[in-house]
C-alpha positions in Angstrom: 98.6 108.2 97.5 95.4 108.6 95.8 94.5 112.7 94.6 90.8 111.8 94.6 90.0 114.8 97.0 87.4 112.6 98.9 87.2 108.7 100.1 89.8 107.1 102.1 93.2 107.8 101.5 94.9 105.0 99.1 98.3 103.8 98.7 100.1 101.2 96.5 103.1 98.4 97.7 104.0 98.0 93.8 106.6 95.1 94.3 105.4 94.2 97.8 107.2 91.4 98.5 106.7 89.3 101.9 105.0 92.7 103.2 107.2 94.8 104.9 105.5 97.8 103.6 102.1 96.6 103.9 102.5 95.4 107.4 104.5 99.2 108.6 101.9 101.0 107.3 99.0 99.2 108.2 100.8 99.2 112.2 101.2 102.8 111.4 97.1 102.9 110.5 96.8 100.9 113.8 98.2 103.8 115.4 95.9 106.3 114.0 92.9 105.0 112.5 90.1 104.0 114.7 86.1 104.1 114.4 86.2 107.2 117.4 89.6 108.9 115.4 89.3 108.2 111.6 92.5 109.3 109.4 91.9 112.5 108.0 93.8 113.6 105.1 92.6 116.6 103.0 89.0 115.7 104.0 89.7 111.8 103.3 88.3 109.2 105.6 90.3 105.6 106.2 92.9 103.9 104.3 92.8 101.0 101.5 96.4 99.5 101.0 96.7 97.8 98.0 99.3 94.9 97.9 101.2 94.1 94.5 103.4 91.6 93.3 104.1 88.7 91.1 104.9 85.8 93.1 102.0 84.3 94.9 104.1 82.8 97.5 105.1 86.2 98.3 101.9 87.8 98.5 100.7 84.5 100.8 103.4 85.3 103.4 102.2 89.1 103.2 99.0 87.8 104.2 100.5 85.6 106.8 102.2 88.3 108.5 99.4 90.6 108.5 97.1 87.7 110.3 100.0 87.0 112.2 99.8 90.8 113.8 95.8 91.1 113.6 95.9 93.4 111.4 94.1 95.6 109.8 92.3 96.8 112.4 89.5 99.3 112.0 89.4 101.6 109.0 91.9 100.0 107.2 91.6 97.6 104.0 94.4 95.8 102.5 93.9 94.3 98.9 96.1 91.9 97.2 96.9 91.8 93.8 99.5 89.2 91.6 100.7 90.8 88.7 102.9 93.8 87.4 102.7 96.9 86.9 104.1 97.0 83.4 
């Protein structure tokens, strides 16, 4: 989570995989983050989830399961990135 104290809140899937983080949280964002209730956290507004990995393939099927779902829905970015974090 980001500790920018404005901006939307921000959180990094280092090793995503196929997306089971990305997809949970952005359900969870689903939940909770609309145009008429934005997510508020210490003054932040919406959420970017950022999507990391090294195998395309893996980050295709994120994808995949996040279009399979609709998601994300209002307020919510994801962001995919191949690479490492080293």
């Amino acid at each position: 989570l980001s500790s920018s104290p404005a901006g939307p809140a921000r959180i990094l899937a280092a090793g995503g995989g196929t997306g089971d983080m990305v997809v949970f949280l952005a359900e969870i964002c689903a939940r909770f983050v609309s145009e008429e209730y934005p997510y508020r956290c210490g003054g932040r507004e919406g959420v970017e989830l950022y999507h990391l990995d090294l195998s395309e393939a893996s980050i295709n099927i994120a994808r995949e399961r996040l279009e399979a779902r609709n998601l994300p829905e209002a307020g919510t970015t994801v962001t995919f990135f191949q690479g490492s974090l080293l």
